[in-house]
C-alpha atoms as a printed R data frame, in Angstrom:
    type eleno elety resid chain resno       x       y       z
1   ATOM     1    CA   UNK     A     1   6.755   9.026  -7.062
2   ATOM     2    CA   UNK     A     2   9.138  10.350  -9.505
3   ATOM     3    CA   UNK     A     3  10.368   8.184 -12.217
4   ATOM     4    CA   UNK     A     4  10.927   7.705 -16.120
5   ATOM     5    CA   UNK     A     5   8.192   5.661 -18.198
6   ATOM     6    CA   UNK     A     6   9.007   5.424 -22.288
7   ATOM     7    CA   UNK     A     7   7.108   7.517 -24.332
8   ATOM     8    CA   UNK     A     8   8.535   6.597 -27.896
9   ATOM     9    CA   UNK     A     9   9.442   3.124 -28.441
10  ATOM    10    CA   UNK     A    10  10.940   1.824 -31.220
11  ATOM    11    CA   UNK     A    11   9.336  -2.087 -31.719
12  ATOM    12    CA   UNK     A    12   6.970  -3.845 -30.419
13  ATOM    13    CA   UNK     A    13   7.009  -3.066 -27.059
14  ATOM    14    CA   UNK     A    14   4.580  -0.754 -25.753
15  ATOM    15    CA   UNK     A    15   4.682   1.197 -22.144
16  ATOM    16    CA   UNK     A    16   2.884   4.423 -21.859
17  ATOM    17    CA   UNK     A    17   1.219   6.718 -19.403
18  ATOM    18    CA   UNK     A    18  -2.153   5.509 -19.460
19  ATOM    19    CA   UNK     A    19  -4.922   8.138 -20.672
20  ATOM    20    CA   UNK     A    20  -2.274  10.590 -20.305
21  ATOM    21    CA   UNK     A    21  -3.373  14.359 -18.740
22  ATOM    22    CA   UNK     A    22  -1.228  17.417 -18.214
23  ATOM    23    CA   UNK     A    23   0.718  16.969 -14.678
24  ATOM    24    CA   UNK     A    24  -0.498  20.035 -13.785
25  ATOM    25    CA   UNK     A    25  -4.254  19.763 -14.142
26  ATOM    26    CA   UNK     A    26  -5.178  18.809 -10.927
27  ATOM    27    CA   UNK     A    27  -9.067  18.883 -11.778
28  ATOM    28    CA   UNK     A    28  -8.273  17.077 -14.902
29  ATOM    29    CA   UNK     A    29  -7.014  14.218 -12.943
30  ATOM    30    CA   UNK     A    30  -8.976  14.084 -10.003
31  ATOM    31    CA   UNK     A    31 -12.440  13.659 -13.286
32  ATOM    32    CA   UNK     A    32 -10.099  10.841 -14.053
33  ATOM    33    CA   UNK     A    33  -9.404   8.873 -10.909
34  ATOM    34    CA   UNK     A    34 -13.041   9.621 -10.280
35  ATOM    35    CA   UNK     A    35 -14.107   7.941 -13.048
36  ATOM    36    CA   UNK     A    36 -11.625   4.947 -12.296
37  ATOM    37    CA   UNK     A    37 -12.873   4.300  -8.396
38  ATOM    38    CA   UNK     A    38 -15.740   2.688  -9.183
39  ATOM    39    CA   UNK     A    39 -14.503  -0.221 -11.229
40  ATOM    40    CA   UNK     A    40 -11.451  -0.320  -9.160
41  ATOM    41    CA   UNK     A    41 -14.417  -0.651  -6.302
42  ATOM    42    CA   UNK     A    42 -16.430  -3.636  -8.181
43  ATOM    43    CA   UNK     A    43 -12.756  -5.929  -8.517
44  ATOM    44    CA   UNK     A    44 -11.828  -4.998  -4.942
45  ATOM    45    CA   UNK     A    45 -15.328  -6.172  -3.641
46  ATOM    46    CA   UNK     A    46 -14.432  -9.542  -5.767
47  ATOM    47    CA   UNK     A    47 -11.134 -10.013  -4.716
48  ATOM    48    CA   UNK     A    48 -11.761  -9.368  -1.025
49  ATOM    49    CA   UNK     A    49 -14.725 -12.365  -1.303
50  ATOM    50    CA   UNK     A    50 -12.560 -14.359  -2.772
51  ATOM    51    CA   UNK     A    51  -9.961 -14.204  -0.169
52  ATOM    52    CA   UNK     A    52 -12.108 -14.276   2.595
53  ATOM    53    CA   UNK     A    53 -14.051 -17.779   1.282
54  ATOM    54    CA   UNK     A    54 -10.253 -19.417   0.898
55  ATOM    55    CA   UNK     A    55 -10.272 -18.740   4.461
56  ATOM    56    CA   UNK     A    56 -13.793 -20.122   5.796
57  ATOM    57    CA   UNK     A    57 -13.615 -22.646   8.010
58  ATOM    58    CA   UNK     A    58 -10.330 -22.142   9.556
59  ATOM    59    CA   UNK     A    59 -10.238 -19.767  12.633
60  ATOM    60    CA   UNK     A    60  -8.341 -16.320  11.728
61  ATOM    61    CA   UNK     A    61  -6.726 -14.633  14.501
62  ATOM    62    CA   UNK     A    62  -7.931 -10.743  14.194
63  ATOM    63    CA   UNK     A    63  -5.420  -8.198  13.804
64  ATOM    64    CA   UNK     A    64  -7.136  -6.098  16.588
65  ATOM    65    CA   UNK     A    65  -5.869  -8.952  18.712
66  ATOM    66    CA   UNK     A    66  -2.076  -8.002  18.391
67  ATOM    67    CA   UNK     A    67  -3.298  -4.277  20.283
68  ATOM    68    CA   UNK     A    68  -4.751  -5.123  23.086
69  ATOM    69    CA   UNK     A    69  -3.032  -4.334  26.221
70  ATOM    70    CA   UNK     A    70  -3.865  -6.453  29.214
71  ATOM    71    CA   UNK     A    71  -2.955  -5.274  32.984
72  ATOM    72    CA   UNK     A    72  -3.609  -7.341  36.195
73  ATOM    73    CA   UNK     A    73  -7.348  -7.710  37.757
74  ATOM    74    CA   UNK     A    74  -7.245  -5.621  40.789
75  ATOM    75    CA   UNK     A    75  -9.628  -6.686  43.758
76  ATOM    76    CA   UNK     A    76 -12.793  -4.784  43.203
77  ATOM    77    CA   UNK     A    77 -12.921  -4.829  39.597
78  ATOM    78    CA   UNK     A    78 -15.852  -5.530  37.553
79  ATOM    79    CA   UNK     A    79 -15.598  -9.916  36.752
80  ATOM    80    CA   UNK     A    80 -16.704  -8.810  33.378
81  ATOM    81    CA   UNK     A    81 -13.504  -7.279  32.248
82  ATOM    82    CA   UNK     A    82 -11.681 -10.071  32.852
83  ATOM    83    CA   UNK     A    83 -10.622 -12.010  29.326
84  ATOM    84    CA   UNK     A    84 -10.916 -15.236  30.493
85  ATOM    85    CA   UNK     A    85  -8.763 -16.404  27.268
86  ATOM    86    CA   UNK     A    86  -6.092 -14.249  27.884
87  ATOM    87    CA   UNK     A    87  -6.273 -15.202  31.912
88  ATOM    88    CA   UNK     A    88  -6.169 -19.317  31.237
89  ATOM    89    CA   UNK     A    89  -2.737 -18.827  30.128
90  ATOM    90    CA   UNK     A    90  -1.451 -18.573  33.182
91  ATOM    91    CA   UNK     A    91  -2.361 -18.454  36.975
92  ATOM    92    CA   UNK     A    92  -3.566 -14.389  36.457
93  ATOM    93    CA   UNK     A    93  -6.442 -12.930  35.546
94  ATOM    94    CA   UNK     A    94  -6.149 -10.182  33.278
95  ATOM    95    CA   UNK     A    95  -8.573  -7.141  32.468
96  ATOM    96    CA   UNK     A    96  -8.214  -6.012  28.663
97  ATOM    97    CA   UNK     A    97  -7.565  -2.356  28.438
98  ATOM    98    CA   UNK     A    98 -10.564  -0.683  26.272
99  ATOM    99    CA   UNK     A    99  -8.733   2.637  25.953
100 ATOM   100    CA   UNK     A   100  -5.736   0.864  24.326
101 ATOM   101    CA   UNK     A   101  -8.473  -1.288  22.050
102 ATOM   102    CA   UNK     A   102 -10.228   1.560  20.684
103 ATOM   103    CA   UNK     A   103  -6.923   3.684  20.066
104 ATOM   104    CA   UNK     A   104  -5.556   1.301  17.354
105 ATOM   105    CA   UNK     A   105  -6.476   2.248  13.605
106 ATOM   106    CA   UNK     A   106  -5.498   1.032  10.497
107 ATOM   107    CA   UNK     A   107  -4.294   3.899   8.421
108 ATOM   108    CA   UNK     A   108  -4.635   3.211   4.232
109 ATOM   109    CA   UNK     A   109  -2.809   4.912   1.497
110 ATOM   110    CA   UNK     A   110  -1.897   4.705  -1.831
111 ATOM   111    CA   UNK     A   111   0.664   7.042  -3.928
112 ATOM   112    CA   UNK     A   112  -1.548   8.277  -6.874
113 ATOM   113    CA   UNK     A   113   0.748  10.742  -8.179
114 ATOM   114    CA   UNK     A   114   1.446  10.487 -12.246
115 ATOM   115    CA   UNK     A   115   4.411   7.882 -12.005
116 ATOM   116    CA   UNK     A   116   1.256   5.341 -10.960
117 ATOM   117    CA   UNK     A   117  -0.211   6.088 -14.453
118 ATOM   118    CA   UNK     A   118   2.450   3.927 -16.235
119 ATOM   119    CA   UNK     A   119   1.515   0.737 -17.948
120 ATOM   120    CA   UNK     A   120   3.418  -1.776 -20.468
121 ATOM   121    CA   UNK     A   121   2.082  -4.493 -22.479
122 ATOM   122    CA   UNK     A   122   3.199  -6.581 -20.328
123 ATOM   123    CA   UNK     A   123   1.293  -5.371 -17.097
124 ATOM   124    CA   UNK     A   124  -2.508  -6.497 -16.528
125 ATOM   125    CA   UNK     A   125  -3.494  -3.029 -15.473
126 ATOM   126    CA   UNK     A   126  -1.923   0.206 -14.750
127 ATOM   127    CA   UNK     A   127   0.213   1.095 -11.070
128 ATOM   128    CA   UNK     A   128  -2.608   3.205 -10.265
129 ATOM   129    CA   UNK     A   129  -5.259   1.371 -10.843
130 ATOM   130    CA   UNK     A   130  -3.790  -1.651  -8.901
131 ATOM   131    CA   UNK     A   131  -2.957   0.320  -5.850
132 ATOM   132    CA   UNK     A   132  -6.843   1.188  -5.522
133 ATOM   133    CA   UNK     A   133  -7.886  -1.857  -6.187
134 ATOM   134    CA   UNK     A   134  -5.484  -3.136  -2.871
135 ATOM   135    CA   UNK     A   135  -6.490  -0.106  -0.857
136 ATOM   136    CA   UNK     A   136 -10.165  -1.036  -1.018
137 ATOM   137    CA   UNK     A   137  -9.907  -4.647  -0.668
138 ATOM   138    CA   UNK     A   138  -7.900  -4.402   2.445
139 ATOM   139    CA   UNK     A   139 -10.561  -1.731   3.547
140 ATOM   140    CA   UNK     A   140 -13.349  -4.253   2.942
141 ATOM   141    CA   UNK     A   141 -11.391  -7.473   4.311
142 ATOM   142    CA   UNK     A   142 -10.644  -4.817   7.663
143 ATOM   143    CA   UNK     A   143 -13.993  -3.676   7.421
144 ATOM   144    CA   UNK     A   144 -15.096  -6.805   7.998
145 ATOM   145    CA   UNK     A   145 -13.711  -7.983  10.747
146 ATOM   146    CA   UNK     A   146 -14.822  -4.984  12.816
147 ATOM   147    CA   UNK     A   147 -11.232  -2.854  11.910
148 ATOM   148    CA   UNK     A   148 -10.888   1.001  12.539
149 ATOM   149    CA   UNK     A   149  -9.807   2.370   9.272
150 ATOM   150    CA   UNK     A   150  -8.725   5.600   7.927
151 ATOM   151    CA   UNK     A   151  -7.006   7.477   4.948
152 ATOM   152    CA   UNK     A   152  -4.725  10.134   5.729
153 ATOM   153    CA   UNK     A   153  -5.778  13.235   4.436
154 ATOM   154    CA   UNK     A   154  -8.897  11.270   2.909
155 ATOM   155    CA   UNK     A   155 -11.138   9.794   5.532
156 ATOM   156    CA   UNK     A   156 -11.183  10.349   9.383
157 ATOM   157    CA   UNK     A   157 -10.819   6.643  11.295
158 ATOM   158    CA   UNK     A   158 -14.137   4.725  11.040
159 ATOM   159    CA   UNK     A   159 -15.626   1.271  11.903
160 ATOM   160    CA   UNK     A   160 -17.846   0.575   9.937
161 ATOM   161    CA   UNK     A   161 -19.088  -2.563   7.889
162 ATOM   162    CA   UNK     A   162 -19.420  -0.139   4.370
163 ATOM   163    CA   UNK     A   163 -16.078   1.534   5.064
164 ATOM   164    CA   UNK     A   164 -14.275   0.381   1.598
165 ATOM   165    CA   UNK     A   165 -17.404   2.285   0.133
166 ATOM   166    CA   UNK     A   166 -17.074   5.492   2.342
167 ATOM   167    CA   UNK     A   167 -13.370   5.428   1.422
168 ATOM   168    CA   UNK     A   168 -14.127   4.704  -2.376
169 ATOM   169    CA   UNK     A   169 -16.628   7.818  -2.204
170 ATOM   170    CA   UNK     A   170 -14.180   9.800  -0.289
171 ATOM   171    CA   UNK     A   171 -11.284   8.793  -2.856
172 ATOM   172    CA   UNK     A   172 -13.612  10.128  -5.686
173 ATOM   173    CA   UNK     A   173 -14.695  13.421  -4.089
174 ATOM   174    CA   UNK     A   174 -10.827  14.239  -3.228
175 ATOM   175    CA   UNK     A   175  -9.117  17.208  -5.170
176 ATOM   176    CA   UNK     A   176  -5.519  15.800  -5.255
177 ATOM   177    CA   UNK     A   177  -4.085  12.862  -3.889
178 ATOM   178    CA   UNK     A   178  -0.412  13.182  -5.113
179 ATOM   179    CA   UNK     A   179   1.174  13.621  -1.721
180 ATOM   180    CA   UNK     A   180   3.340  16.460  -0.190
181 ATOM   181    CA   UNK     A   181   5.808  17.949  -2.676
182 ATOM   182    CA   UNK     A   182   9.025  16.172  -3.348
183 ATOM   183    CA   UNK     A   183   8.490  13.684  -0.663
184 ATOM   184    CA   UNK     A   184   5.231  11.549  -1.990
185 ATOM   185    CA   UNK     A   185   3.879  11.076   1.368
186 ATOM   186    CA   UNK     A   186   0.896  12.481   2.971
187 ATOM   187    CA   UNK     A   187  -0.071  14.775   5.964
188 ATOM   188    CA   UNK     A   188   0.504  12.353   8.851
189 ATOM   189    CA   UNK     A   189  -0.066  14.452  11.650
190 ATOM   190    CA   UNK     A   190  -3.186  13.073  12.551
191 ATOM   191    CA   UNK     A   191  -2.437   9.622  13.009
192 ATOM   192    CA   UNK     A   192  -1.610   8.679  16.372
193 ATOM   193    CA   UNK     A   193   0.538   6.203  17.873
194 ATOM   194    CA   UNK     A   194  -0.039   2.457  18.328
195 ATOM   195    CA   UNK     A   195  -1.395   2.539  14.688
196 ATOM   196    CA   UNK     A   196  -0.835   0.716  11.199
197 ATOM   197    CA   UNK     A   197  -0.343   2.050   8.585
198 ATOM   198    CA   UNK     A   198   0.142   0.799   4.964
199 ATOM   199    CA   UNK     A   199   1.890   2.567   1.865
200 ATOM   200    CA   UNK     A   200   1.176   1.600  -1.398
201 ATOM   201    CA   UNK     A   201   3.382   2.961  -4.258
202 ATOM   202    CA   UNK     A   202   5.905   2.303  -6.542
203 ATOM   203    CA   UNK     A   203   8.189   3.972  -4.242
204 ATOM   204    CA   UNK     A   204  10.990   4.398  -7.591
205 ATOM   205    CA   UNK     A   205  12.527   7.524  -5.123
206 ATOM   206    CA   UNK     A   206  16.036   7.151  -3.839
207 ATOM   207    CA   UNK     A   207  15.611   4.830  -0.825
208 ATOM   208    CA   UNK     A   208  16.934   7.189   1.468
209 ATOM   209    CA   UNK     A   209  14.709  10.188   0.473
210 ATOM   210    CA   UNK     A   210  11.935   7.710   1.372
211 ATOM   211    CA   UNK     A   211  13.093   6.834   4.481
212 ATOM   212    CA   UNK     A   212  13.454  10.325   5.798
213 ATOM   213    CA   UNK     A   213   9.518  10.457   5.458
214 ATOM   214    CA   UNK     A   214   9.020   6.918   6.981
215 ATOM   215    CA   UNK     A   215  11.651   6.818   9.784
216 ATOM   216    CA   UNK     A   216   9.460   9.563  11.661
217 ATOM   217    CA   UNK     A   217   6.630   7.375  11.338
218 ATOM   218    CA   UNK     A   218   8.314   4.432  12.852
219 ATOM   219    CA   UNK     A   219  10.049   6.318  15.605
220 ATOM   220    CA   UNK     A   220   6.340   7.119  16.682
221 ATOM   221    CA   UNK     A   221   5.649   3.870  17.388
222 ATOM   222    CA   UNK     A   222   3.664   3.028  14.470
223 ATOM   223    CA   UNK     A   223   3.562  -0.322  12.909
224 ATOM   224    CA   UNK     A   224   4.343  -0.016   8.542
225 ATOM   225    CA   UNK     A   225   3.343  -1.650   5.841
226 ATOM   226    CA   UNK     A   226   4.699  -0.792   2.239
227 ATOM   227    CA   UNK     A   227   3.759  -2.371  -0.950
228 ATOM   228    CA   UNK     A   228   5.752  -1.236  -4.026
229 ATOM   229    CA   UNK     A   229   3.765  -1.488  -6.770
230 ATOM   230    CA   UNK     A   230   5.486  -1.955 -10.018
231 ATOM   231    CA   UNK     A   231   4.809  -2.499 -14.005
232 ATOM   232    CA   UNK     A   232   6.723  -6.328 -15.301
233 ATOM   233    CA   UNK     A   233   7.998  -3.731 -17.641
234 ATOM   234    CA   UNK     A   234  10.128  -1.172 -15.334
235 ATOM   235    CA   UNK     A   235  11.587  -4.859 -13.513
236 ATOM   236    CA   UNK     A   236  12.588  -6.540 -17.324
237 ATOM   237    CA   UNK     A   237  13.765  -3.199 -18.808
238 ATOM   238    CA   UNK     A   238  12.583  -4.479 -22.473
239 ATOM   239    CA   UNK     A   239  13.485  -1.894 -24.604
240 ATOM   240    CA   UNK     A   240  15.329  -1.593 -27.343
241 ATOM   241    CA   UNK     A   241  16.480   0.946 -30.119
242 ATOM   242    CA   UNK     A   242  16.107   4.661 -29.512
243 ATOM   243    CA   UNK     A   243  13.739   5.152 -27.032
244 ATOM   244    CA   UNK     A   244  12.576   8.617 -25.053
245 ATOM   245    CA   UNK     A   245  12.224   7.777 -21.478
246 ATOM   246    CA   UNK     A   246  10.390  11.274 -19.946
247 ATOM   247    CA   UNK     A   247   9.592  11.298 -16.167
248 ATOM   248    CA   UNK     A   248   5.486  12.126 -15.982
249 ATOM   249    CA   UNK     A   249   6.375  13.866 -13.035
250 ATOM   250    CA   UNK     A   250   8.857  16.575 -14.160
251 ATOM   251    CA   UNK     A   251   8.904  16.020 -17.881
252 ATOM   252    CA   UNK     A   252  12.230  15.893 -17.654
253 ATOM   253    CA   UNK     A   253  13.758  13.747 -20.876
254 ATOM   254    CA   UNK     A   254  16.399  11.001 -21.492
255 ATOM   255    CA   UNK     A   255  17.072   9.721 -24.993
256 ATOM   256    CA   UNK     A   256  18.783   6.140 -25.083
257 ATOM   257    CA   UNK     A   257  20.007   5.568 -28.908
258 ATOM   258    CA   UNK     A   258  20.276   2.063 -27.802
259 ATOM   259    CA   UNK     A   259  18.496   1.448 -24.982
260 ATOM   260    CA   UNK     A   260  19.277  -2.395 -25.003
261 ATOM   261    CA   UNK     A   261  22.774  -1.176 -24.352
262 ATOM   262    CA   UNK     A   262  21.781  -0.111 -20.782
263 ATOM   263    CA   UNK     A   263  19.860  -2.890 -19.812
264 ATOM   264    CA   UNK     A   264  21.979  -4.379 -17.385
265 ATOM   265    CA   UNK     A   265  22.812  -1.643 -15.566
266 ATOM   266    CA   UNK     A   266  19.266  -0.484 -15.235
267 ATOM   267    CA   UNK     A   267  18.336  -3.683 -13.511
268 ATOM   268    CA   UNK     A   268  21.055  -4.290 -11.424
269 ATOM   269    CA   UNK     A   269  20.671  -0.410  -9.913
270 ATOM   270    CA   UNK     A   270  16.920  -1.293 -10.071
271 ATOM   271    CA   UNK     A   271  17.391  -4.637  -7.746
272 ATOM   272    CA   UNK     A   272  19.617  -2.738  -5.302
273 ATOM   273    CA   UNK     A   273  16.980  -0.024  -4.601
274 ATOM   274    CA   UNK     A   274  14.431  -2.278  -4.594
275 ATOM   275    CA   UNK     A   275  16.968  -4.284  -1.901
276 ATOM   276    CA   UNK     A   276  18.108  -1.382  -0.135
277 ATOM   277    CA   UNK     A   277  14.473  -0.018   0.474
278 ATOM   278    CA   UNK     A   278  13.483  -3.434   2.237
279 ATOM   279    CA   UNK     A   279  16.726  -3.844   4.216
280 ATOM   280    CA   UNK     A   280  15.805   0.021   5.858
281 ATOM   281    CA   UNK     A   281  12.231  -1.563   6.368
282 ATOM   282    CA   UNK     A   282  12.987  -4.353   7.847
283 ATOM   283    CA   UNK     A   283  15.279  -2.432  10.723
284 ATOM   284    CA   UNK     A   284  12.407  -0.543  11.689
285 ATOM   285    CA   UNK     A   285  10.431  -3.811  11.984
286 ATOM   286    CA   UNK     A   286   7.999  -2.884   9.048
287 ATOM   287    CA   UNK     A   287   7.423  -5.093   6.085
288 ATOM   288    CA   UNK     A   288   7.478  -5.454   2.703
289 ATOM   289    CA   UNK     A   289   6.079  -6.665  -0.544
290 ATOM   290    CA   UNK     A   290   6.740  -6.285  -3.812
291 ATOM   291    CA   UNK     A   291   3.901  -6.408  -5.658
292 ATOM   292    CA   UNK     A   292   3.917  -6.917 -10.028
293 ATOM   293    CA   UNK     A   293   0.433  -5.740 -11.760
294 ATOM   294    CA   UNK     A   294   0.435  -8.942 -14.062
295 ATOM   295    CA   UNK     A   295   0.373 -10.917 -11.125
296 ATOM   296    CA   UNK     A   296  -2.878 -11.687  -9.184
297 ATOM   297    CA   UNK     A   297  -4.043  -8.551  -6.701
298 ATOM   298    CA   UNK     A   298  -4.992 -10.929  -4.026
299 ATOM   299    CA   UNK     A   299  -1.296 -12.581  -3.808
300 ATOM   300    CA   UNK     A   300  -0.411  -8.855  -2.069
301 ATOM   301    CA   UNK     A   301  -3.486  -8.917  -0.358
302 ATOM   302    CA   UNK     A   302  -3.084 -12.373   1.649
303 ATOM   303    CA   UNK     A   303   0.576 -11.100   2.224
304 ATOM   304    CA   UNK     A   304   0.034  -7.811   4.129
305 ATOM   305    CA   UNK     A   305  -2.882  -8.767   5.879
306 ATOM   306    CA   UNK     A   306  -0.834 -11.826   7.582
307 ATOM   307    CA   UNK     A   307   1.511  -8.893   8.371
308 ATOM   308    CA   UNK     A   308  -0.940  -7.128   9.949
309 ATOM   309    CA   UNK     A   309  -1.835  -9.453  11.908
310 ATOM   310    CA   UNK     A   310   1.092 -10.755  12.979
311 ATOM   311    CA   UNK     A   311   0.930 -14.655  11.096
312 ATOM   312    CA   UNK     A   312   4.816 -15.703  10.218
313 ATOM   313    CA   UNK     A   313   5.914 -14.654   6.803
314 ATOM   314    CA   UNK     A   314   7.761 -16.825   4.275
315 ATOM   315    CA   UNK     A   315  10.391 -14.771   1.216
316 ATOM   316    CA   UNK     A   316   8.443 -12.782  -0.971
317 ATOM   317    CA   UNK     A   317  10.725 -11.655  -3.554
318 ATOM   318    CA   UNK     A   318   9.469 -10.273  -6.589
319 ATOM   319    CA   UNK     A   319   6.366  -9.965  -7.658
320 ATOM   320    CA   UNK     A   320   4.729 -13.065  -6.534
């Protein structure tokens, strides 16, 4: 999404568009992502293992589990769709509705217009690169737990145990992922109700042009996700001396003789988006994380997937 990274810093702080291409080229940048998948593929596969072995041992309830309807057993009925868990709650027995079971899919998708490109000295990798890296561990973590999964736009719904990799090939064979115009969301037509879905950006947009593209989501029925993705850098506002901020997006300019000088007011508008955006979440009943790329990928990880499936949440501001 749109927003301004420095290009011309006087100092010693550095924050540039990583391995910068024209905006325009889209086959430029689609050779570039391609060649960034598979690495971002390798540390996904690592992180995922690693999160999954911190949880061996203790029984994980599977996010599936929240989307299964249950209606009364009706005389006649087949015993074997009864859920006998379900039906030792109480003095019912209960049949689990397949139709409902196989309807729920867990929809994946990650802003990768050129905003996502930005990286700072301070940040372990760039936006971009840390959004795929999420994407495809939560795809492998779903995967394997027998998830649906799907990528708007990207990949049809699938369950299958190699889905992160379908979805990593998919994500490399993809002409241009930047969204619909001036709105940085993608073609959601195809996702039907009862689903999840999960945003990953860095969401820097006015907070209500955002949710003018989520609130129709929500008012669907669907259950939201969205982790805002940001550089230490564009949270500490470090800069000092003339500096050219230009937004990758639009190339539009601003020149700040003493960019120090606006430091305060940068972060406190900065906060209040940030604050804003959650509170407009959090009425629709989706969450949030914020997410910082020099903090650990599988700290956002843990988070959303005990949103998905529906484990209490303790305060995650920030980037932890």
């Amino acid at each position: 999404m749109a927003g301004f990274a420095p290009e011309a810093i006087r100092g010693p702080v550095d924050g540039r568009i990583v391995e910068k291409t024209p905006t325009g080229d889209v086959l430029a940048r689609a050779r570039q992502r391609a060649a960034l998948i598979p690495d971002c593929m390798v540390e996904a596969k690592r992180i995922a293992n690693t999160v999954i072995s911190g949880w061996h041992g203790r029984r994980k309830r599977g996010i599936g589990e929240n989307f299964w309807q249950f209606r009364p057993y009706a005389e006649g009925e087949s015993l074997a769709g009864i859920d006998w868990r379900r039906s030792a709650r109480d003095d019912h027995l209960y049949i689990r509705d397949r139709e409902w079971e196989a309807a729920h899919t867990i929809w994946l998708w990650a802003d990768l217009s050129p905003s996502m490109m930005y990286k700072s000295r301070f940040g372990s990798v760039s936006k971009e690169s840390r959004a795929l890296v999420l994407m495809l561990a939560l795809a492998e973590v779903l995967a394997r737990s027998g998830e649906r999964i799907g990528c708007p736009g990207i990949m049809e719904p699938i369950s299958a145990r190699n889905a992160s990799e379908r979805l990593a090939a998919a994500l490399i064979h993809a002409p241009d992922l930047s969204g619909l115009p001036n709105q940085g969301f993608p073609d959601t037509a195809m996702i039907r109700n009862a689903s999840d879905i999960v945003l990953i950006g860095d969401f820097l947009d006015d907070p209500d042009a955002i949710m003018a593209g989520i609130a129709p989501l929500a008012q669907r029925g669907l259950r939201g996700h969205v982790i805002e993705v940001a550089d230490p850098a564009e949270e500490l506002f470090p800069y000092a001396g003339r500096t050219e901020f230009t937004d990758p997006e639009t190339g539009e300019k601003l020149v700040s003789g003493r960019a120090e000088n606006i430091r305060e007011d940068y972060r406190r508008a900065y906060f209040l988006r940030r604050e804003a955006l959650s509170e407009e979440l959090r009425r629709l009943g989706w969450s949030f994380t914020a997410h910082l790329t020099d903090r650990l990928a599988s700290e956002a990880l843990v988070k959303v997937h005990m949103h998905l499936s529906g484990a209490p949440q303790l305060s995650h501001r920030g980037g932890a």
